[in-house]
N, CA and C atoms as an extended XYZ file, in Angstrom:
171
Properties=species:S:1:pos:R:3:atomname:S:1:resname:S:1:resid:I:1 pbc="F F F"
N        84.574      107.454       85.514 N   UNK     1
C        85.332      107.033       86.670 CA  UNK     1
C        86.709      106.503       86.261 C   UNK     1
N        87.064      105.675       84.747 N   UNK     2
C        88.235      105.438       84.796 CA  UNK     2
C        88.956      105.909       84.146 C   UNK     2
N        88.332      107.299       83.859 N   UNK     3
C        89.095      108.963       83.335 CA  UNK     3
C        89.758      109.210       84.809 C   UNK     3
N        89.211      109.233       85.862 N   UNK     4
C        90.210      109.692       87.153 CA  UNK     4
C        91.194      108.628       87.533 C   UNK     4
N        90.554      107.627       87.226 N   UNK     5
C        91.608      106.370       88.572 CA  UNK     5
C        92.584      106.148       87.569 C   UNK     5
N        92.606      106.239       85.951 N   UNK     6
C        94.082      105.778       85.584 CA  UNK     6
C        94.979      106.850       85.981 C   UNK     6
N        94.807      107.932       85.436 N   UNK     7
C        95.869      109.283       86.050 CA  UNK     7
C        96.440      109.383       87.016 C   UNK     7
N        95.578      108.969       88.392 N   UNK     8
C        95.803      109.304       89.453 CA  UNK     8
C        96.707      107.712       90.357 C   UNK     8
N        96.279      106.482       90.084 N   UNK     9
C        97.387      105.498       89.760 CA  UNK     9
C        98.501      105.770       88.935 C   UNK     9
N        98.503      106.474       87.876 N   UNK    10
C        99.974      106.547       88.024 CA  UNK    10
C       100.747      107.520       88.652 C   UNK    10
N       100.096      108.920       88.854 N   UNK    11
C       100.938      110.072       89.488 CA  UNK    11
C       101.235      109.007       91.031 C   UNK    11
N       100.392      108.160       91.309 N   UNK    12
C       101.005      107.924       92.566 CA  UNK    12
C       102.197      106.656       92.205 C   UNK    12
N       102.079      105.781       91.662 N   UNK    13
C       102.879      105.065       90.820 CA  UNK    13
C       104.480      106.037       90.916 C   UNK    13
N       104.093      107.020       90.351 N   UNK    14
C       105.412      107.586       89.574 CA  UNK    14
C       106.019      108.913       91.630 C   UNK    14
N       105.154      108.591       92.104 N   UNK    15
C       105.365      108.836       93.714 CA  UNK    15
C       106.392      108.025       94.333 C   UNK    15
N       105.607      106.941       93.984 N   UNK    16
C       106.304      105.247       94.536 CA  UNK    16
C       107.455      105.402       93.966 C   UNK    16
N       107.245      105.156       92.866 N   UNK    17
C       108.967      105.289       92.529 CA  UNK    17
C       109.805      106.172       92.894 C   UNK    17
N       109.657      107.106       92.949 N   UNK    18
C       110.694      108.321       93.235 CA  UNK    18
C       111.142      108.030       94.529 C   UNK    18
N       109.750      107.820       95.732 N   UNK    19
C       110.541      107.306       96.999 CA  UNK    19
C       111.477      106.105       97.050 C   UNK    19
N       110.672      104.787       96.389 N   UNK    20
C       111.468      103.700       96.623 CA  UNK    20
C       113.386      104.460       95.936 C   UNK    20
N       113.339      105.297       95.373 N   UNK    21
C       114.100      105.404       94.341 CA  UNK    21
C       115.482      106.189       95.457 C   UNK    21
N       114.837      107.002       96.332 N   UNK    22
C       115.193      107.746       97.549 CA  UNK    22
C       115.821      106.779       98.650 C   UNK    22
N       115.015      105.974       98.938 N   UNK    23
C       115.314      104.674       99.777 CA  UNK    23
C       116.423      103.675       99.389 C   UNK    23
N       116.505      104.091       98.153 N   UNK    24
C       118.445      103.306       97.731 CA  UNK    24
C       117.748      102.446       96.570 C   UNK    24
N       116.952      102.281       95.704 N   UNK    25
C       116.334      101.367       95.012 CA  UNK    25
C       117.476      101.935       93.552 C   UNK    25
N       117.707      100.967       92.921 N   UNK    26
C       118.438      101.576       92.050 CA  UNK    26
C       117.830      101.919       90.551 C   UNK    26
N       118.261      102.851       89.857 N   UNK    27
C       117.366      103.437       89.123 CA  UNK    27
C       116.933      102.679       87.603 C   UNK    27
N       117.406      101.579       87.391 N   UNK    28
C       116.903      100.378       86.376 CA  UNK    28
C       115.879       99.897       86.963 C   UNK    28
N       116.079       99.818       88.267 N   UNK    29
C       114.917       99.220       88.947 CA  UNK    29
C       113.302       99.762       88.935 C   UNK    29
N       113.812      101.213       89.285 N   UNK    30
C       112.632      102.238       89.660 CA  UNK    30
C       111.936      101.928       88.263 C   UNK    30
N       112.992      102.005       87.125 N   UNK    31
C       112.240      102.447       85.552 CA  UNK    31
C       111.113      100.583       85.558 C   UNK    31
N       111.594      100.121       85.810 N   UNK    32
C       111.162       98.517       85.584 CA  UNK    32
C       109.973       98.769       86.407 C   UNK    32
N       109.690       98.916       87.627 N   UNK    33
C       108.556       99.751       88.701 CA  UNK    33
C       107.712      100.214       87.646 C   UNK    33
N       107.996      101.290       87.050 N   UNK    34
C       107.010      102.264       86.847 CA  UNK    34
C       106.789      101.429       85.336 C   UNK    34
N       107.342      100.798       84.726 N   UNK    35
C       107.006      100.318       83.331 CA  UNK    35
C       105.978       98.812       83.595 C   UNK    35
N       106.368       98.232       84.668 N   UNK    36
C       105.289       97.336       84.793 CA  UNK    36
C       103.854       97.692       85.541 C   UNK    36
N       104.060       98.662       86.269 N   UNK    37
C       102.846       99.462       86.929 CA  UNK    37
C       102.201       99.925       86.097 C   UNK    37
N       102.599      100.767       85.069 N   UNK    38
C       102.146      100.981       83.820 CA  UNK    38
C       101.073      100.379       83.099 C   UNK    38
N       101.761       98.636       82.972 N   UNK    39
C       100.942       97.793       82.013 CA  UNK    39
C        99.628       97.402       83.297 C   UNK    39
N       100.081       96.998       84.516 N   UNK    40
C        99.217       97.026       85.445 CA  UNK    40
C        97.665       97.604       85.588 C   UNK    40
N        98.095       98.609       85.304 N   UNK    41
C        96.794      100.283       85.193 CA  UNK    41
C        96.229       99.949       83.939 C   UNK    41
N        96.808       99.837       82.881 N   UNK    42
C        96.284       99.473       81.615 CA  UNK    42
C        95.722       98.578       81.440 C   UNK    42
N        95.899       97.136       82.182 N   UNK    43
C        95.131       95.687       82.188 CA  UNK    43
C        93.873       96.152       83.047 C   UNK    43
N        93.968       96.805       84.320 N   UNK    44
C        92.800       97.368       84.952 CA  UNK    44
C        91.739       97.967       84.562 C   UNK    44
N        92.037       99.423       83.485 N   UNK    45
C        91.466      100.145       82.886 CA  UNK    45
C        90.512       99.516       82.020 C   UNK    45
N        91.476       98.534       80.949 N   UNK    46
C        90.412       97.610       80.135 CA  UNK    46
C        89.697       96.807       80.679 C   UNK    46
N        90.201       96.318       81.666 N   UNK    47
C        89.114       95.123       82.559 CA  UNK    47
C        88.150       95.906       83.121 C   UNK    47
N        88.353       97.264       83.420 N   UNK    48
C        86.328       97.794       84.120 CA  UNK    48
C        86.007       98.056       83.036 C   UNK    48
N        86.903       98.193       81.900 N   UNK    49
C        85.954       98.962       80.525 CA  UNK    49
C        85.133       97.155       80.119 C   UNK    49
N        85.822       96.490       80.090 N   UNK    50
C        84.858       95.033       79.204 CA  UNK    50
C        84.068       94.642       80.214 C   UNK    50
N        84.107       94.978       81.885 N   UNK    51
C        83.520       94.679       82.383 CA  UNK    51
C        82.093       95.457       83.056 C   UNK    51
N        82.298       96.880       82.518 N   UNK    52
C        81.206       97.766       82.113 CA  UNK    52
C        80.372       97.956       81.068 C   UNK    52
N        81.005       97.110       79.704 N   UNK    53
C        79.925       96.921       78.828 CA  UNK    53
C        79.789       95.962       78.411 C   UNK    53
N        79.472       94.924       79.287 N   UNK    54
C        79.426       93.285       79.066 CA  UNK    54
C        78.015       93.540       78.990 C   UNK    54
N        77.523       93.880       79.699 N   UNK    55
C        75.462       93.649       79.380 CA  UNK    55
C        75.325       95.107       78.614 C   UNK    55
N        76.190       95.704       77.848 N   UNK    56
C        75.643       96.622       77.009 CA  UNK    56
C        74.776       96.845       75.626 C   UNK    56
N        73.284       96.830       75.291 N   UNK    57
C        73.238       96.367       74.306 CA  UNK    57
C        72.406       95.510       73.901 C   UNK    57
């Protein structure tokens, strides 16, 4: 399951940005968006992973 949801958080992530980016957002900005969304997905990813094999074992 968090073989699909990281990928697909960011293709939409990298969605978000492009619109906000469309909407007048300026483009240091957008990159800052998508670089902290980034670490976002990544703190997530590991948190169902330690929190899927906490009683593993």
């Amino acid at each position: 399951m968090i073989v699909l949801i990281g990928p697909v958080l960011f293709i939409l992530l990298i969605l978000f940005a492009i619109w906000q980016q469309k909407r007048g957002l300026a483009g240091w900005k957008a990159a800052l968006l998508v670089i902290v969304g980034t670490g976002a997905i990544a703190v997530l990813s590991f948190g169902l992973l330690i929190v899927g094999f906490r009683n593993f074992g």
